[in-house]
MARGUMI-461412 format. One record per residue (C-alpha): residue in one letter; x, y, z. Coordinates in pm, whole numbers, padded with zeros to 5 digits, always signed. Layout:
aXYZ;...
// end
This chain:
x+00437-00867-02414;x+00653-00568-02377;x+00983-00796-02308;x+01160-00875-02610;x+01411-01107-02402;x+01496-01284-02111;x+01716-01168-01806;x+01778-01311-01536;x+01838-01126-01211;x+02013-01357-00985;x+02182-01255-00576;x+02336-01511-00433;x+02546-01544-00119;x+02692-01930-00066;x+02934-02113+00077;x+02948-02358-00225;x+02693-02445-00477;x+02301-02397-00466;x+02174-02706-00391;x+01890-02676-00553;x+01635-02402-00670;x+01270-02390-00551;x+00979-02244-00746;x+00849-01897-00584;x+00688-01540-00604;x+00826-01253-00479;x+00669-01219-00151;x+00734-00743-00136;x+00541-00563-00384;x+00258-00649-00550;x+00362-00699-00893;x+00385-01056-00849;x+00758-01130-01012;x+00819-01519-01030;x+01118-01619-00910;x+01303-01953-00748;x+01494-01967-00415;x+01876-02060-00374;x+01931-02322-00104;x+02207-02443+00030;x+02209-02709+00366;x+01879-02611+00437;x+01912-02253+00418;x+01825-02000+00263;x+02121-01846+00036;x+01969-01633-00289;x+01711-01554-00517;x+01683-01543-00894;x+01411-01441-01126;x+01214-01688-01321;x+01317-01624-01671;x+00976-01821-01820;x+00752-01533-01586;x+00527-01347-01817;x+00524-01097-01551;x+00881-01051-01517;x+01082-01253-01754;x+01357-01285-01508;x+01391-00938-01391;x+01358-00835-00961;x+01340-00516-00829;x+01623-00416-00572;x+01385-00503-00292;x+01275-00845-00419;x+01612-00945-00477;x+01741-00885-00103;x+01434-00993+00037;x+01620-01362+00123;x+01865-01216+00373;x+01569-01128+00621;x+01535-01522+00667;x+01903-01583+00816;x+01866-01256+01034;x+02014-01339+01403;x+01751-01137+01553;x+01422-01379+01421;x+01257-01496+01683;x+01227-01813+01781;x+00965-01875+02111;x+00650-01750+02208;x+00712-01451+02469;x+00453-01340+02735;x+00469-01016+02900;x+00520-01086+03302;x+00375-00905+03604;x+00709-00645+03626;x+00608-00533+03223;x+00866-00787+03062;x+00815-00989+02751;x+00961-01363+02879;x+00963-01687+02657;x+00676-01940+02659;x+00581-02260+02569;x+00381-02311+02254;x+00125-02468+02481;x+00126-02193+02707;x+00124-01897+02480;x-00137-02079+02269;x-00363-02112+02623;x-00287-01780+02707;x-00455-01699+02335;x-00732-01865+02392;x-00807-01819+02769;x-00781-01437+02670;x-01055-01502+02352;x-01314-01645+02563;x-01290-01368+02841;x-01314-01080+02552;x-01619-01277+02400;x-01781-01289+02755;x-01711-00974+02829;x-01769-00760+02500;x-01973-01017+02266;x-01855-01056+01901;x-01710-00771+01875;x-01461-00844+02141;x-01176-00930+01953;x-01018-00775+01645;x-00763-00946+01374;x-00523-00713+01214;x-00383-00912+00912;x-00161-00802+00654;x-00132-00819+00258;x+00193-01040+00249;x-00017-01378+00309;x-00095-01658+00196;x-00445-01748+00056;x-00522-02004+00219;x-00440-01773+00596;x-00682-01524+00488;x-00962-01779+00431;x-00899-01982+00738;x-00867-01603+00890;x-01238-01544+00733;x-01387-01870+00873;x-01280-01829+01176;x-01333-01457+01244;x-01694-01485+01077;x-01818-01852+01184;x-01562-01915+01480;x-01564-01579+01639;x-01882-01413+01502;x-01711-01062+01497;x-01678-00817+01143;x-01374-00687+01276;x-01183-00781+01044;x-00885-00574+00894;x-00572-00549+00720;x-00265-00330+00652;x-00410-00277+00322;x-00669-00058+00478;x-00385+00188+00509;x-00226+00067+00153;x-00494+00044-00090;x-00851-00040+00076;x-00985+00229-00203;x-00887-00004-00501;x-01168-00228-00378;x-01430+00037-00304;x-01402+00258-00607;x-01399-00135-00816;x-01740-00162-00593;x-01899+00154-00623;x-01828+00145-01048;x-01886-00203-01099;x-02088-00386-00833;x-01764-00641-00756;x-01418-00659-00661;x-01113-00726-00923;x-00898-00503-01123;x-01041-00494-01503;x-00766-00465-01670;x-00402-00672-01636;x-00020-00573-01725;x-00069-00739-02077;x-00333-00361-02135;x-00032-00172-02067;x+00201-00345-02326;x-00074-00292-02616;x-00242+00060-02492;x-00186+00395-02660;x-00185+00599-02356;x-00111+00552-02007;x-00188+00762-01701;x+00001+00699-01428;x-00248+00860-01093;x-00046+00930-00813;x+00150+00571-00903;x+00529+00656-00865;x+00593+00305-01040;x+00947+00383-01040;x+01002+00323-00682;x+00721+00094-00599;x+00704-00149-00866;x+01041-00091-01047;x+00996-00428-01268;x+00668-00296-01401;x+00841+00048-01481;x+01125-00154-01665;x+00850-00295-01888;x+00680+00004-01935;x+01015+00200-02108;x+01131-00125-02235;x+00850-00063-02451;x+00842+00295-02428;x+01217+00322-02585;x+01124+00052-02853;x+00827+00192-03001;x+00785+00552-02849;x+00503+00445-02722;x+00257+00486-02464;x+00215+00829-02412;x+00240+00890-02052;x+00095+01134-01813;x+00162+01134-01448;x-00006+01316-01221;x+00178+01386-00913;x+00314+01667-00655;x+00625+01556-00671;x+00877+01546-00979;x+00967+01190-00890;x+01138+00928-01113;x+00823+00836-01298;x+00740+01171-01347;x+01123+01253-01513;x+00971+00960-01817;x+00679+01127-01878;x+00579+01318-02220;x+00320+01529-02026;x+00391+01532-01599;x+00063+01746-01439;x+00234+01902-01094;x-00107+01939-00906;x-00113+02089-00549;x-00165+01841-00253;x-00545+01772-00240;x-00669+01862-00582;x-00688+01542-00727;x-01065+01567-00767;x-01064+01899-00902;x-00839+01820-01178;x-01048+01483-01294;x-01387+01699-01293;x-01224+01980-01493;x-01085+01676-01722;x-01431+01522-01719;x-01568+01884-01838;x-01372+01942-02112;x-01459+01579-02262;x-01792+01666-02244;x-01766+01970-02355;x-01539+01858-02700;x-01770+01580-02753;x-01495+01324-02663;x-01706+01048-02531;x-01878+00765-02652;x-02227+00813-02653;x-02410+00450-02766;x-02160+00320-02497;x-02309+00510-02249;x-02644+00445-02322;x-02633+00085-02331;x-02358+00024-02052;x-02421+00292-01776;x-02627+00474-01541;x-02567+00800-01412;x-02490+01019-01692;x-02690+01308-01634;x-02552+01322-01255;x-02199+01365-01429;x-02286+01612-01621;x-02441+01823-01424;x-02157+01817-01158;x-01907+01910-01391;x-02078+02208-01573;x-01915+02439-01347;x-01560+02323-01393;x-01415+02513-01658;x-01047+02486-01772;x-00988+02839-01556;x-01154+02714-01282;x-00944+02389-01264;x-00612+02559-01341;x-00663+02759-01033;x-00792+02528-00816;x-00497+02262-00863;x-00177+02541-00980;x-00178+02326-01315;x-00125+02568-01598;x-00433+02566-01822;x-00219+02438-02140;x-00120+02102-01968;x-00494+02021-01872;x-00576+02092-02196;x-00329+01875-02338;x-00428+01612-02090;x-00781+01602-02134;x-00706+01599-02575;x-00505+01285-02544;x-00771+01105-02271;x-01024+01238-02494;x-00911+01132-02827;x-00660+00837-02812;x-00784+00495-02910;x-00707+00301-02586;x-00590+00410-02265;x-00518+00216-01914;x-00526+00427-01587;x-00330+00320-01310;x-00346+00450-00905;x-00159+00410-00647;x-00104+00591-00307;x-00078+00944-00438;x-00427+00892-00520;x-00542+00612-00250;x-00414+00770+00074;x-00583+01154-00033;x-00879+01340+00049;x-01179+01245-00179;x-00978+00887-00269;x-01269+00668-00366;x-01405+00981-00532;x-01068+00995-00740;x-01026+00680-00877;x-01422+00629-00926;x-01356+00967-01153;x-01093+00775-01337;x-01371+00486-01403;x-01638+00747-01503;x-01345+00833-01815;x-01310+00494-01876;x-01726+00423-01920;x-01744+00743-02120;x-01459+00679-02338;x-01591+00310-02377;x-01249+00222-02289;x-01282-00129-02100;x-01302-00477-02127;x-01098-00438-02481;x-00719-00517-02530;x-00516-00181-02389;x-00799-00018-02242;x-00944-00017-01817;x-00864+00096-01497;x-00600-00090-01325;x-00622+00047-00971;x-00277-00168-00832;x-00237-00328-00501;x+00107-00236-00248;x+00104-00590-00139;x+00174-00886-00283;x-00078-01067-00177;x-00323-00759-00024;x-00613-00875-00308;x-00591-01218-00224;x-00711-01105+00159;x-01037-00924+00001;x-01109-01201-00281;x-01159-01501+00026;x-01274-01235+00267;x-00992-01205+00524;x-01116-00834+00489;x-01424-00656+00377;x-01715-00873+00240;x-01754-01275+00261;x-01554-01516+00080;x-01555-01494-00332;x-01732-01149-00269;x-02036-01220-00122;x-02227-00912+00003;x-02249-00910+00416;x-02583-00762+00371;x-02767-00984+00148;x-02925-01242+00310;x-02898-01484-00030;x-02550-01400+00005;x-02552-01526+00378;x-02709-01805+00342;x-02531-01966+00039;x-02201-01895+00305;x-02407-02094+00614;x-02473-02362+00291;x-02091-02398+00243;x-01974-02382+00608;x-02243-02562+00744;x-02348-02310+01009;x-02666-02109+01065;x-02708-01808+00844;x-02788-01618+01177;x-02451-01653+01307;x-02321-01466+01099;x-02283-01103+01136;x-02454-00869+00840;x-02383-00535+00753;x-02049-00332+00655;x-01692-00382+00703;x-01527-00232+00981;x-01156-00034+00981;x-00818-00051+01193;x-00943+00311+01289;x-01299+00265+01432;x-01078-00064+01595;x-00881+00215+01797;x-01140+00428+01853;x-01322+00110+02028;x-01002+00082+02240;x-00977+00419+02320;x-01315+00364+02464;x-01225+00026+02652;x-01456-00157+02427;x-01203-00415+02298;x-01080-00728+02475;x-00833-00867+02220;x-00645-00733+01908;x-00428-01005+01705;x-00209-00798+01506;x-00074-01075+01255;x+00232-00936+01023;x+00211-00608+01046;x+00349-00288+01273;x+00086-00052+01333;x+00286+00168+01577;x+00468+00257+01299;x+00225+00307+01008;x-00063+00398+01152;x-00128+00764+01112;x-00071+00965+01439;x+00071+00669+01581;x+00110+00866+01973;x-00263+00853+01975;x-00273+00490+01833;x-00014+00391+02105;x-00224+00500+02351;x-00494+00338+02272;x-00349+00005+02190;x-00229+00031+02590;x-00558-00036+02718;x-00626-00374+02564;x-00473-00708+02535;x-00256-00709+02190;x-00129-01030+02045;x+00160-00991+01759;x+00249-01265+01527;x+00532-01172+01345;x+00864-01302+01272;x+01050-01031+01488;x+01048-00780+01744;x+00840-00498+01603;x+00753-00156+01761;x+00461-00332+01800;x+00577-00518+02042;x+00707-00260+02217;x+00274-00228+02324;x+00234-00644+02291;x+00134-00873+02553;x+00187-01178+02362;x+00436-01302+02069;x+00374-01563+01864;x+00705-01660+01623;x+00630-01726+01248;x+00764-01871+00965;x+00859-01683+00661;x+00799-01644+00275;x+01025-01965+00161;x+00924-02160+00470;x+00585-02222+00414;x+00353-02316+00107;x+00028-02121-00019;x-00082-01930-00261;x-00046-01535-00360;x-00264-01307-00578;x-00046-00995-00709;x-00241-00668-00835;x-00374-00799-01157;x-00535-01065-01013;x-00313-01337-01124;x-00253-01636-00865;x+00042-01778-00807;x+00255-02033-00585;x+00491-02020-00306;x+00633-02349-00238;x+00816-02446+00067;x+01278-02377+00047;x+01348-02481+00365;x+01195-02551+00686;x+01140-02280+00929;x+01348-02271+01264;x+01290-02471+01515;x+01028-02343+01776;x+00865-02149+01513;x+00502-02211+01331;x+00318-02090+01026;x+00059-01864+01056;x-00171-02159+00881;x-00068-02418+01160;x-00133-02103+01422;x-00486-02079+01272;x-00495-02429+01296;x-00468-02504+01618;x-00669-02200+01768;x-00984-02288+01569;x-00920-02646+01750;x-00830-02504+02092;x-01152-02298+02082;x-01382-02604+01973;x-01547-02379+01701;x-01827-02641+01556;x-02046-02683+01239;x-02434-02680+01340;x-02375-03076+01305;x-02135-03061+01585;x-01829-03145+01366;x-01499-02915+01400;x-01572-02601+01182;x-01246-02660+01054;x-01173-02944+00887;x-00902-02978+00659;x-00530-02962+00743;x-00301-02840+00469;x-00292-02553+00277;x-00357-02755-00054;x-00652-02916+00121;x-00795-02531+00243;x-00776-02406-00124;x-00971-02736-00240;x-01261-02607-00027;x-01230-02246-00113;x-01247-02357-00495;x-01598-02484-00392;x-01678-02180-00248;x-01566-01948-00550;x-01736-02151-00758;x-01963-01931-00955;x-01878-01625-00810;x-01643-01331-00999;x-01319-01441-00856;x-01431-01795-00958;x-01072-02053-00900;x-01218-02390-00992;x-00999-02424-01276;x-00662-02408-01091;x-00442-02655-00939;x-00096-02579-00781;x+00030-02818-01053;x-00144-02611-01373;x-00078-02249-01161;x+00309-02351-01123;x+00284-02503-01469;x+00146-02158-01630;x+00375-01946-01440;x+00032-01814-01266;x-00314-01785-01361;x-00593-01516-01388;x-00927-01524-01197;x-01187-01590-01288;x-01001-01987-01436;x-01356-02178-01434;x-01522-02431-01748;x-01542-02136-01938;x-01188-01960-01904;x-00986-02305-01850;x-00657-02113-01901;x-00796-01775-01677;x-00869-01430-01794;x-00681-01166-01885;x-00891-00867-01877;x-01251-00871-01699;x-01583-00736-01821;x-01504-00815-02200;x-01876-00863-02249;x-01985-00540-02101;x-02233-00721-01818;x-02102-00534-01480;x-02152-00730-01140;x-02482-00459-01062;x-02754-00732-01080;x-02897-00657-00705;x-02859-01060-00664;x-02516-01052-00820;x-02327-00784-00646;x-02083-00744-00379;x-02234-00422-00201;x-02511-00227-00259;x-02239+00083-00219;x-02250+00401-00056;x-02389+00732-00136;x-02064+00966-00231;x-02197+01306-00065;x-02290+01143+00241;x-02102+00802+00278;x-02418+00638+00439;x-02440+00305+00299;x-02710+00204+00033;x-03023+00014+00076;x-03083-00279-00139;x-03426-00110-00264;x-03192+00263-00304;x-02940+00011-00511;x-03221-00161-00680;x-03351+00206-00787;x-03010+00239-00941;x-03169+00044-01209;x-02781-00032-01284;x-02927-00424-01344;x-02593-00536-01545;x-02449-00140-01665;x-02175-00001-01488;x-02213+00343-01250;x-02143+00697-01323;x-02151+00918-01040;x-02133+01284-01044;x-01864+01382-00798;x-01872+01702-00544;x-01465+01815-00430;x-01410+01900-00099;x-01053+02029-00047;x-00883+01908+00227;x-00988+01944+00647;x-00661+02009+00732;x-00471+02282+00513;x-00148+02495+00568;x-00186+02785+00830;x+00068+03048+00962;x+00143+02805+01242;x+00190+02490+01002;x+00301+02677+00653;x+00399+02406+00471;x+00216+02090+00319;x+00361+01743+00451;x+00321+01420+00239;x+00444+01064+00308;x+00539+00771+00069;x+00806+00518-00020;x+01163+00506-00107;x+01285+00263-00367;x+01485+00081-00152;x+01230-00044+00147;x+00927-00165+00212;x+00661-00034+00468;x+00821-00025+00830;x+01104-00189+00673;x+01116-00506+00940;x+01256-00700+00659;x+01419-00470+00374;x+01614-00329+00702;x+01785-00671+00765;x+01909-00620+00427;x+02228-00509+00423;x+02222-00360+00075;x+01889-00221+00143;x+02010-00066+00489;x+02315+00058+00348;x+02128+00236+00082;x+01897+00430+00267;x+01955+00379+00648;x+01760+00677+00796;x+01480+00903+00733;x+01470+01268+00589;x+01250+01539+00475;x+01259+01691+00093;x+01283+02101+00117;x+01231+02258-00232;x+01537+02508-00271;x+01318+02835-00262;x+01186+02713+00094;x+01500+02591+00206;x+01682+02930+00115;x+01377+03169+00311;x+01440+02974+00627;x+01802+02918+00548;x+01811+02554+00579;x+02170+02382+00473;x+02160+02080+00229;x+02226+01777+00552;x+02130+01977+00828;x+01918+01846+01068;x+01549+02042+01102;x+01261+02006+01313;x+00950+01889+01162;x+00607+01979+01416;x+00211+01935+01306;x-00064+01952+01540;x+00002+01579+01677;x+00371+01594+01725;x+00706+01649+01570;x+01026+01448+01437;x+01379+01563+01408;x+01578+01458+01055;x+01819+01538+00807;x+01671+01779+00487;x+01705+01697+00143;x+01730+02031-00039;x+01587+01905-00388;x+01380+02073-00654;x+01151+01794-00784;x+00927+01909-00483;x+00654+02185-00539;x+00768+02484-00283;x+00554+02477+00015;x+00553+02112+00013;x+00775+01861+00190;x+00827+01485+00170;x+00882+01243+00438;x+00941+00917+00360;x+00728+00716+00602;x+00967+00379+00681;x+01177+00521+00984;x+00972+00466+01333;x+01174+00357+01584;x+01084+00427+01925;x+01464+00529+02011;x+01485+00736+01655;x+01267+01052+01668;x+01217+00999+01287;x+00872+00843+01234;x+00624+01028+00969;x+00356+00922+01113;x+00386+01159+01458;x+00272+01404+01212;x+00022+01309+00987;x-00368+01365+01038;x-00605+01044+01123;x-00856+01117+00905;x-00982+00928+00676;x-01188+00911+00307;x-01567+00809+00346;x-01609+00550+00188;x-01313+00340+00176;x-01203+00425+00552;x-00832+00493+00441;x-00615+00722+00609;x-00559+01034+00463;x-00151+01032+00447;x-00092+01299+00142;x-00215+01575+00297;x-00093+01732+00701;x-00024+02090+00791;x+00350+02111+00928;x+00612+02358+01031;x+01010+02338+00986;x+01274+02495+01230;x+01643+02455+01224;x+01793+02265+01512;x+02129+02442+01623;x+02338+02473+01888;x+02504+02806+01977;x+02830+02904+02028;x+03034+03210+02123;x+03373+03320+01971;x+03640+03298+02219;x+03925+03476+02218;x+04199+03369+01971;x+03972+03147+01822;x+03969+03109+01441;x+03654+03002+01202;x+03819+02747+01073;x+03879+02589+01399;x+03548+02673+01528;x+03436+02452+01184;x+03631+02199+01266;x+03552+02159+01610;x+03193+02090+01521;x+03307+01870+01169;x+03174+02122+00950;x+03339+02294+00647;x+03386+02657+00702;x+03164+02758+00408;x+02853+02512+00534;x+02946+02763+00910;x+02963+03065+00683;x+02652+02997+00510;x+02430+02879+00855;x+02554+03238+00929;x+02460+03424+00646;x+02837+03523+00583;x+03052+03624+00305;x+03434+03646+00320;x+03644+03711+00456;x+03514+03512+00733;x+03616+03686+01044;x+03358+03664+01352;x+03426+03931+01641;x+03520+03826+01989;x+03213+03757+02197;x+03007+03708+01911;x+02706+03452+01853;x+02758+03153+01583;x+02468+02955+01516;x+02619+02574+01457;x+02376+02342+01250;x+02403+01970+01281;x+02479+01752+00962;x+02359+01415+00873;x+02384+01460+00488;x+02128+01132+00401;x+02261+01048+00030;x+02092+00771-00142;x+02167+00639-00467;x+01899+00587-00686;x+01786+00246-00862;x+01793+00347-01201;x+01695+00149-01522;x+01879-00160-01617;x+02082-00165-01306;x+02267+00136-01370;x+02336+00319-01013;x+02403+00688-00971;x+02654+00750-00720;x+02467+01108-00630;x+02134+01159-00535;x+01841+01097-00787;x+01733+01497-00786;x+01898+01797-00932;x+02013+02026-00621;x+01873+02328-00820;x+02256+02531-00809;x+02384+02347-00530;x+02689+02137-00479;x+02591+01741-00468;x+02877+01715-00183;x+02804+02073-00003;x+02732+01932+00335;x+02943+01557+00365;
// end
């Protein structure tokens, strides 16, 4: 373990003493951080790390540890609404709204058939949700339309595990990264979106020196700054940069060949679609100088272990199951997996995102069970007691191909359950439009721009207020026990689940309720049965031993008692045809596989190499959209921020959204640090303040994709494209075409007017007038002349830095420019 020692992170906020303090996990990223909950009178008052948390040892990020004061917000709500004839939202009865539910389920299922109706989850669950969500979406309902946030987040982690292995499940775990010699951090800015796992990684880092890290990444971001060796690719060429990797290991003899023969399939197809990348041809393809891919490929070819991490940088590109199946092919050839310090660990967002695809709230069946293999299906009709011909075969189906179906008036019900679509969904005007023309239920614990398009509300209770289980992104399981009761008026999503499954008489084929058991601890007592014997096998854990172990590993069965710390340490891959989850897609095409094609794999136990084509991306800069335009995080919230913005800390910290300008780009269209700029794409445009920063590649610029309001004009995703990868069906949010133009007002010099007065009449500083003007002093503008006047906003944000030190500027270097030029 990379923690030498304990410390623990405690926020508290009472009026008198804690009460008492109630075992947890940190319900925002997907680290998985143990921690206990202050309470005080039945309410939620703090948060503290659990010190005994192999995970965390006490430690919280800045989110997790302001995540409490979204519970007390005076905005939850706390009835049903229903949205009247006049277009109103008006509060209901439980009884009514839960009618209303139903009434509008069995007119959708009349109308459209199973796939009438469409559940939108989300990755901040509870186990035991997503499994009552998979019975009664697959047995209940009959429909495959089921999806989650995580689609947009990180559905590719699951299909590039698929494609490589046969089965879900990340194989390596956080211990890998405290023992492994090298660590390559894939579009993963761990800084920002898992900053407890970044403290352990230079806790160790300025111990030992060690691991080597290389992060590959557009952006010079925080992570990036602690590298030894930071590869600054263009937008797009992720692909092109792994196969000119892959080359050069080949080509130096770097890989291990008895591993390959006895563990894989596919070898020849790698090598013959890497041949062609040379180190030339991948230094011009991805603008990374030739000595740095060099370097790169020495240390991934040579050093003794090595875990590979991904996160959106590499998920939400073009080619992202390609990608991260690359970083698997290095893995196989290296023989690096299934050993201490050595496998992919493609991470989660969420905290509990995996825990929806292990009991098949999304994708496959429960414990991953392949939709189309009729052994598969039956053994799932065995344990629900159905008929196997109720239940739908074939693949998955995506929040995208959902609004396509409403575009088309195809869809009679979407339950949108903890998430806000019209905010991160990609071209979200389009998605708007579409969501218009069905009926859309929210469940949520506030008002959401989703609501804005909802037709019914249902109230939840929050993390603290309800028990269940979480998985976090190396597959450990953990508990959530229950602070404090929710408010009155307001249900879990469990007891929601519950009752609808009752309400809609969904039967066994012996006429008994489908679902049968009450309580969360009674649901995950008949999901154990179902795991059993399957990869994500639970039937070792209790709440009592998980809470007792600070969290256990899947698979926890007679053989691993304790769980498992790192998967496929025997070398047999999840490829049987009987065994796995999928029999996969073709990567050229993205048609899925026959069972005989997968059979004629041959794979039979061996993991998959596939030889990988690039494709650079559809949409690419043009002279009416110059410049790139990516999207990610900011340290201080999370997704569409409808709980780190009830933060106050959080709020105050970063309240509004922005655009990074590298200073070349800013200079040529003579853009001030502050000023407010245009930002336009094919789809549509936002207006907000610019960052002038150099830890951005010129050409590029960042919007961080948190701010959607409907009133705020600020929302990243007007812009981006809605395309999406192949095979995993995620949006492709790293790469849009955009434009930038300033946003001024004019004004013309009256007569015994002075510049500094003109300045100060529009609260600017005469050199930030004299500069939007291209002036040098003496600054003396003629009578009747035109001033153009830019509008400031100045958005500075400190950064969360290591150890809780905070920078009172911003985190980047304003390449020769003042840090308070424009406040």
């Amino acid at each position: 373990m990379a923690w030498d020692t304990e410390r623990t992170d405690i926020n508290v906020n009472s009026q008198g003493d804690v009460e008492k303090w109630v075992y947890s996990t940190c319900n925002i990223c997907s680290i998985g951080c143990g921690c206990y909950i202050a309470v005080n009178g039945n309410r939620i008052v703090g948060i503290k790390g659990n010190a005994k948390h192999p995970v965390n040892r006490g430690r919280l990020g800045p989110k997790g540890e302001n995540q409490w004061h979204a519970n007390n917000s005076a905005d939850r709500l706390l009835t049903p609404l229903l949205r009247d004839s006049d277009g109103v939202l008006r509060p209901v009865s439980w009884d009514n709204a839960m009618e209303v539910l139903v009434t509008r389920s069995r007119a959708a299922l009349h109308r459209f058939g199973s796939e009438g109706i469409a559940i939108y989850s989300t990755g901040q669950g509870m186990l035991e949700d997503y499994y009552t969500i998979a019975k009664i979406g697959r047995a209940g309902l009959r429909s495959h339309l089921l999806d989650a946030n995580t689609r947009l987040c990180t559905a590719t982690t699951e299909w590039c595990l698929l494609q490589s292995f046969g089965a879900d499940g990340t194989p390596a775990g956080y211990e890998d990264i405290d023992v492994t010699q090298t660590l390559m951090l894939f579009g993963h800015n761990v800084a920002e979106t898992g900053t407890v796992l970044f403290e352990r990684i230079m806790a160790r880092k300025q111990k030992t020196g060690k691991p080597y890290i290389i992060v590959v990444d557009p952006r010079r971001t925080w992570t990036a700054q602690a590298a030894d060796l930071h590869l600054q690719i263009l937008p797009g060429t992720n692909l092109a940069l792994l196969n000119g990797i892959t080359h050069l290991l080949l080509k130096h003899g770097w890989i291990d060949r008895d591993f390959i023969a006895n563990h894989t399939v596919g070898f020849a197809d790698v090598e013959q679609a890497v041949r062609d990348w040379t180190l030339e041809r991948t230094a011009k393809e991805t603008d990374v100088p030739e000595t740095q891919i060099a370097e790169a490929a020495r240390r991934l070819g040579t050093t003794p272990s090595l875990v590979c991490t991904t996160l959106q940088g590499a998920y939400q590109s073009v080619d992202a199951t390609a990608t991260c199946i690359a970083i698997n092919n290095i893995h196989l050839l290296r023989g690096l997996i299934g050993k201490p310090g050595c496998g992919p660990l493609h991470m989660a967002g969420q905290p509990s995102s995996s825990t929806n695809r292990t009991v098949g709230g999304v994708g496959s069946y429960p414990a991953h069970r392949n939709p189309s293999n009729p052994k598969h299906l039956q053994e799932m009709a065995e344990l629900w007691n159905v008929d196997a011909a109720r239940l739908e075969i074939g693949a998955e189906k995506d929040i995208e191909y959902f609004v396509d179906k409403m575009e088309r008036g195809q869809l009679g019900l979407f339950w949108n359950i903890h998430t806000n679509p019209m905010v991160s969904l990609p071209n979200r005007l389009r998605a708007r439009r579409a969501f218009e023309r069905t009926f859309v239920v929210v469940q949520d614990c506030f008002l959401t721009e989703t609501c804005e398009v909802a037709d019914l509300v249902l109230p939840t209770a929050m993390w603290g207020e309800k028990e269940g289980l979480m998985e976090n992104a190396d597959r450990m399981i953990n508990v959530c026990e229950v602070a404090v009761n929710p408010p009155p008026g307001v249900r879990s999503d469990f007891d929601i689940f519950i009752d609808y499954a009752r309400r809609m008489d969904f039967r066994d084929k012996d006429g008994n309720p489908l679902i049968q058991y009450t309580t969360p601890r009674e649901c995950f007592e008949e999901w154990k049965r179902v795991s059993k014997g399957r990869p994500c096998d639970m039937t070792a854990m209790t709440y009592e031993k998980i809470k007792e172990q600070n969290g256990m590993q899947w698979p926890a069965n007679e053989a691993h008692p304790n769980g498992t710390p790192r998967l496929y340490q025997d070398l047999v891959f999840h490829t049987q045809v009987d065994d796995a989850q999928t029999y996969g897609f073709h990567m050229k095409t993205g048609r899925a596989r026959t069972r005989k094609e997968f059979e004629a794999l041959g794979a039979n136990g061996r993991a998959i190499l596939y030889g990988l084509t690039y494709d650079p991306p559809a949409e690419q800069p043009s002279a009416k959209y110059p410049f790139w335009l990516t999207t990610g995080r900011v340290v201080w919230h999370w997704h569409t921020r409808t709980k780190t913005g009830r933060a106050p800390a959080l709020h105050m910290a970063t309240s509004q959204g922005y655009v990074e300008i590298h200073p070349d780009d800013a200079t040529l269209l003579g853009i001030l640090p502050g000023e407010l700029v245009r930002i336009s794409s094919p789809r549509g445009n936002i207006t907000v303040p610019a960052r002038i920063v150099d830890t951005i590649r010129p050409g590029l610029v960042f919007v961080p994709f948190h701010f959607g309001s409907w009133q705020e004009h600020q929302a990243a995703n007007e812009l981006t494209v809605d395309l999406v990868d192949p095979i995993s069906k995620q949006p492709v949010y790293k790469q849009s075409a955009c434009r930038i133009e300033k946003v001024r007002q004019h004004h013309t010099v009256a007569h015994g007017e002075t510049f500094g007065r003109i300045a100060e009449r529009y609260q600017l500083t005469p050199e930030q007038l004299a500069k939007a003007n291209r002036m040098t002093p003496p600054y003396r503008p003629d009578v009747g002349s035109h001033l153009e006047i830019p509008s400031m906003a100045n958005p500075v944000s400190p950064p969360y830095m290591l150890y809780r030190k905070l920078d009172l500027f911003p985190h980047f270097r304003l390449a020769n420019l003042d840090p308070k030029e424009g406040e």
